[in-house]
C-alpha positions in Angstrom: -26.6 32.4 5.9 -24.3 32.3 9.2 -25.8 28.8 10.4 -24.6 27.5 7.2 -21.9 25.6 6.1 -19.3 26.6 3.8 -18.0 23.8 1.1 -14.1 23.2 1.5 -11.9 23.5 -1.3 -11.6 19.9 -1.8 -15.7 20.1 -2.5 -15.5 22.8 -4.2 -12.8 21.0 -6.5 -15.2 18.2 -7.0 -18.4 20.0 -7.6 -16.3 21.5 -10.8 -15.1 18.3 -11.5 -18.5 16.8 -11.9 -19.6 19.6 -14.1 -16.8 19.1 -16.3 -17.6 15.1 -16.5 -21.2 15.6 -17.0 -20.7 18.1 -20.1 -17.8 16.1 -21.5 -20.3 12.4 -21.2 -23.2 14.6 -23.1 -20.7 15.6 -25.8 -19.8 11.5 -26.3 -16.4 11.9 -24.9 -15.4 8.3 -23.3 -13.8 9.1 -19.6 -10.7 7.3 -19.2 -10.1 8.5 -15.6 -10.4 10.7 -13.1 -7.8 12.2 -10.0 -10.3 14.8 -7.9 -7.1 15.1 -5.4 -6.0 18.8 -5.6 -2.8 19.7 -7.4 -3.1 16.8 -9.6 -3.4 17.2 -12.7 -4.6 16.2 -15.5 -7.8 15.8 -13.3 -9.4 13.6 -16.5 -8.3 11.9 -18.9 -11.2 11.5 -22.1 -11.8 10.3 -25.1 -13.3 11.2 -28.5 -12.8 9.3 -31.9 -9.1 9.2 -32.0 -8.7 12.7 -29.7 -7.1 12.0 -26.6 -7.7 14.9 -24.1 -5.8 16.0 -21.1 -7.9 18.2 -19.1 -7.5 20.2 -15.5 -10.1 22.1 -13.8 -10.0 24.5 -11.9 -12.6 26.0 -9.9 -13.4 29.5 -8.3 -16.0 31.1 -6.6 -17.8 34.4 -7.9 -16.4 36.6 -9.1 -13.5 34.7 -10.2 -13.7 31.3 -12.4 -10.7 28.9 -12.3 -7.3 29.4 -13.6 -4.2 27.7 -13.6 -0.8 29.0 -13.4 1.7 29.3 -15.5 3.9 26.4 -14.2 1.1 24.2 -14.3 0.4 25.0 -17.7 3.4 24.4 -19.0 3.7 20.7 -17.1 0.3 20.1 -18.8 2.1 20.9 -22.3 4.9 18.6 -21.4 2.6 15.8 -20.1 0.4 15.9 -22.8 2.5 15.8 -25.4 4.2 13.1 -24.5 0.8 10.8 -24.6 -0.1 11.8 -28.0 -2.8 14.1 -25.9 -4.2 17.8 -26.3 -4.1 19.6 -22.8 -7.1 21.8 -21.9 -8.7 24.0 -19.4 -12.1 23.9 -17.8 -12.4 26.8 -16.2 -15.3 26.8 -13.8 -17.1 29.7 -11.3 -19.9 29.0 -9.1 -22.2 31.2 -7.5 -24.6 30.6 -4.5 -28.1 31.1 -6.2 -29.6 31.5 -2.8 -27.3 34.5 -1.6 -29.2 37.8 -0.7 -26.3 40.1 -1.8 -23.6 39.9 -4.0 -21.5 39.4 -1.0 -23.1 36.0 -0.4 -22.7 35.0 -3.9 -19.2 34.7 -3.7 -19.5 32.2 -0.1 -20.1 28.2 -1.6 -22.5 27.1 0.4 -23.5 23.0 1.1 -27.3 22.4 0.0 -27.3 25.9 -1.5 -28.4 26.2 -4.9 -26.0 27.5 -7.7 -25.0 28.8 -11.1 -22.4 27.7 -13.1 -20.1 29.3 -15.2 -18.8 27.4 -17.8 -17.9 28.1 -21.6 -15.8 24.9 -22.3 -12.6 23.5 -22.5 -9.5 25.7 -23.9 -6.5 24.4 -25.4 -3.8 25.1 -23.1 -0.9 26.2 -25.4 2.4 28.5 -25.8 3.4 30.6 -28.6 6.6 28.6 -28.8 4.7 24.9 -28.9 1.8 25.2 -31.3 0.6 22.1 -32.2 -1.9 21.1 -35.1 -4.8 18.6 -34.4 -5.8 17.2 -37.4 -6.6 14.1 -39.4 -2.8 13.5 -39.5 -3.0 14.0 -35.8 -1.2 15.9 -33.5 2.1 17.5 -34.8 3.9 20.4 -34.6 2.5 23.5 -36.6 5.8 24.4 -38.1 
């Protein structure tokens, strides 16, 4: 694996970007848009019936999946509610399917093959800002 080359973040960023897209068109969400530049978030905007979703991904390599921190979540709260929009997650980990040792799993690889992790989108929230989503919309659960 020496002569190969490694994917840079930005490619990384977009190969969980496309993951994300492709689930989200398969479960009939209409995409609105999409920003792949890093630290930009939401990265896409979708739609389903009259839900409006917000959504940043993040992507890791093994062993980790994507996470974002706690400043970002909180501008994704603040962002999406002011559009009427419920902020979410996609958390996505690759791994290089063609590594030899657990090592190599962990180094993202152009060409390689790989395996995805990833369970769906979370509702980003706080225990201070719970919101309801229901057929009355999106309003505040107190």
């Amino acid at each position: 694996m020496s002569s190969a080359k490694q994917m840079t973040v930005e490619e990384i960023h977009d190969f969980g970007i496309q993951i994300v897209l492709n689930q989200l068109k398969k479960e009939g969400y209409e995409i609105q848009s999409v920003n792949s530049k890093l630290g930009m978030y939401p990265q896409i905007i979708a739609e389903k019936g009259n839900l409006l979703a917000y959504i940043a991904v993040c992507t890791a390599c093994y062993p980790r999946k994507g996470q974002l921190g706690r400043s970002v979540n909180f501008q994704m709260i603040d962002h999406a509610k002011k559009y009427g929009a419920i902020p979410y997650l996609a958390s996505v980990g690759i791994i290089n399917a063609d590594a030899k040792t657990e090592e190599e799993m962990a180094i993202p690889v152009k060409g390689a093959g790989f395996h995805v992790v990833y369970d769906g989108m979370v509702i980003i929230a706080r225990s201070d800002r719970v919101m309801i989503f229901d057929e009355k919309g999106l309003r505040n659960a107190t």
